[in-house]
C-alpha positions in Angstrom: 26.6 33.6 -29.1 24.3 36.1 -27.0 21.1 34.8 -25.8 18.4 37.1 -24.5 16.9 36.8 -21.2 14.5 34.3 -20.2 14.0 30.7 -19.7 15.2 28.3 -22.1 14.0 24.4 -21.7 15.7 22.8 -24.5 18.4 19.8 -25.1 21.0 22.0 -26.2 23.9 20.3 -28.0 27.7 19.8 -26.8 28.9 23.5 -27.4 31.5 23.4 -30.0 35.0 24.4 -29.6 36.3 28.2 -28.8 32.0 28.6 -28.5 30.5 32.0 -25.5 27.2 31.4 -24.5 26.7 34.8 -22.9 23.3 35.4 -21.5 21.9 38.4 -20.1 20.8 40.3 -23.0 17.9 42.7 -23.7 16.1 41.4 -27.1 17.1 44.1 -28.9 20.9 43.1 -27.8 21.4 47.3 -26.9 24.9 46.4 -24.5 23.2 49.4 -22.5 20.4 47.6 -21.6 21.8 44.3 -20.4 21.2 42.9 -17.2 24.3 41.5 -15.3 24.6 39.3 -12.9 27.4 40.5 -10.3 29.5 38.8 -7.1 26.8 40.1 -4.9 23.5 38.9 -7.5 25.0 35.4 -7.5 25.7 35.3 -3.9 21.5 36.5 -3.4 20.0 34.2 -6.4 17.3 32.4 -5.1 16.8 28.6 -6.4 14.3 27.7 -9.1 13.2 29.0 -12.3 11.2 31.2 -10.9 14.4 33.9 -11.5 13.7 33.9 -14.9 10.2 34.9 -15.2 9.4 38.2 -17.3 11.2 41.6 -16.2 13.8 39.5 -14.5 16.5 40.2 -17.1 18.5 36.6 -16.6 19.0 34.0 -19.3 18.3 30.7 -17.6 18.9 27.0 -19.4 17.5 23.9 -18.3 16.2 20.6 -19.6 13.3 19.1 -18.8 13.2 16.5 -21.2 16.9 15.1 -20.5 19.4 14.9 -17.6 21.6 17.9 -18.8 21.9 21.2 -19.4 25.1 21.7 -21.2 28.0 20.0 -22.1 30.9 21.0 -23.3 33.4 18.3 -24.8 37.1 18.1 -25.7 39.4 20.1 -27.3 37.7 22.6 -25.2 38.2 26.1 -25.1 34.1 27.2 -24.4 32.9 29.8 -22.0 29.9 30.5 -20.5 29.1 33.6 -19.1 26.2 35.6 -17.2 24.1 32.8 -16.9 21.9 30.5 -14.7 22.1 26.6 -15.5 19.3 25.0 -13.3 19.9 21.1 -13.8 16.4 19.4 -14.4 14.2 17.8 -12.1 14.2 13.8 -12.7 12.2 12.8 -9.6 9.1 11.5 -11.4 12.0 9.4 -13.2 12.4 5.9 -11.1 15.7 4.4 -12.9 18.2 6.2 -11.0 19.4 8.6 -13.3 21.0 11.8 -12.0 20.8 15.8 -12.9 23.8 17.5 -14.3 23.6 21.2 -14.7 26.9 21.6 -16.6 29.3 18.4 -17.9 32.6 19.0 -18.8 34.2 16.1 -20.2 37.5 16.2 -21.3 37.5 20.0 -22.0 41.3 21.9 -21.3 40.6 26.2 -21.2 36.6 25.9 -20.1 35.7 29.3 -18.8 32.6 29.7 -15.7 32.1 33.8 -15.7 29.7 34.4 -13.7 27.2 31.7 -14.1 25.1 30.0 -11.3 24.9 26.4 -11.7 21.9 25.0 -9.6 21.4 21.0 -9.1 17.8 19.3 -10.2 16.5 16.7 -8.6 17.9 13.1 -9.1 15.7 10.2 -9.9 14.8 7.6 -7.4 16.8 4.4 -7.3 15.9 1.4 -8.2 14.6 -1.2 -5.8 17.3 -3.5 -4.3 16.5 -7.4 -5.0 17.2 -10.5 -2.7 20.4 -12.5 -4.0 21.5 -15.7 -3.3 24.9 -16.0 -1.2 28.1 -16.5 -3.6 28.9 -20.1 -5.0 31.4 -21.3 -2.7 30.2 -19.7 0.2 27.9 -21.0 3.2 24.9 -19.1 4.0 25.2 -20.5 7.8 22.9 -18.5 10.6 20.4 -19.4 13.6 18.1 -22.1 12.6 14.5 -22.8 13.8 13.9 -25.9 16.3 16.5 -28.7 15.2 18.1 -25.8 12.9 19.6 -26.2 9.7 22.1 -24.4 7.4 20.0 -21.3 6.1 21.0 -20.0 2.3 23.2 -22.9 1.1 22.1 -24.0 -2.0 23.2 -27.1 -4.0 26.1 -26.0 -6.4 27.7 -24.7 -3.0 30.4 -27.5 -1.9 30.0 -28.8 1.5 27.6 -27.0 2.6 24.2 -28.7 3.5 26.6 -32.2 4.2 26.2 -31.4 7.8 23.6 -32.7 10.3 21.4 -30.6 11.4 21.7 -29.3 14.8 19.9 -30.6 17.2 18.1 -28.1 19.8 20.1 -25.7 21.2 23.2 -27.2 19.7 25.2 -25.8 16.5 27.4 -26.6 14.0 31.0 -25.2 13.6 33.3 -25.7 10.9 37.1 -24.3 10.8 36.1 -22.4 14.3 33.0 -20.3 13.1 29.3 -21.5 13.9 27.2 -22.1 10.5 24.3 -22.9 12.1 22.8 -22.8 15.4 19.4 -25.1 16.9 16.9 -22.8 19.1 16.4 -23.7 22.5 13.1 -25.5 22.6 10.4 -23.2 24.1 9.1 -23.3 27.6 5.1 -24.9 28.0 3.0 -22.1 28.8 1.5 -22.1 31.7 -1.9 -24.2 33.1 -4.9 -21.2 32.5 -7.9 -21.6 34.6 
């Protein structure tokens, strides 16, 4: 399949078996005037879509409703050649998702002749939430004045059975401290 030069932002479907994309192509697909992209040219691209304006004479694929560009699925035996994938940009996204220029999943003979593959953006993660330690576990650590276990919580055997420790004292079961008084604090001093 030939595809004429410019940008392409579409959701282009898994390419089917012993399918070329081959890019590069004047729009009046004359072999004579086709614009290839060399060792040298790939080595030189510069990132962005900005390549593929008018007069630039590269085919360029991206996707900037989705988080891929082309995939190309088993039996295999696809190609893709003169070509610049530039993954999409999912920054404005906020569930973690990440850019794929090219997926090959499961595809045997897949052919890369001289295509540029450039990365998008990822989306940002997702915010990390406070947990509760493991049932089963004790959530021991430093206490406050006359400190106490810190993160047990009922359904978690034998812990919160112990005293609390008194100040500057601490509590240690099977050799390891699980929870520690403070020291109580000095009286500050007289002001005149």
């Amino acid at each position: 399949m030939q595809i004429a030069a410019g940008l392409y932002d579409e959701q282009l479907p898994a390419i089917p078996q012993g399918v070329t994309l081959s890019g590069g192509w004047d729009p009046s697909f004359d072999p004579n005037k086709r614009t290839l992209l060399t060792a040298q040219s790939l080595r030189t691209l510069k990132p962005g879509n900005d390549k593929c304006g008018q007069g630039g004479g590269l085919t360029c694929l991206t996707n900037s409703k989705g988080n891929r560009v082309v995939t190309m699925r088993s039996p295999g035996s696809q190609a893709l050649r003169q070509l610049v994938v530039v993954g999409p940009d999912l920054s404005s996204k906020k569930d973690g998702s990440s850019s794929f220029g090219v997926v090959v999943d499961g595809a045997a003979g897949v052919r890369l002749d001289y295509v540029s593959i450039e990365a998008g953006k990822g989306a940002v993660g997702v915010a990390g939430e406070d947990k509760l330690p493991p049932t089963g576990t004790c959530g021991g650590g430093a206490g406050g004045v006359g400190g106490r276990l810190v993160g047990s919580t009922p359904a978690t055997p034998n812990c919160g059975l112990f005293p609390p420790a008194g100040a500057g004292g601490s509590i240690t079961v099977n050799g390891v401290v699980v929870a520690k008084g403070a020291l109580a604090g000095r009286p500050a001093p007289p002001t005149v």
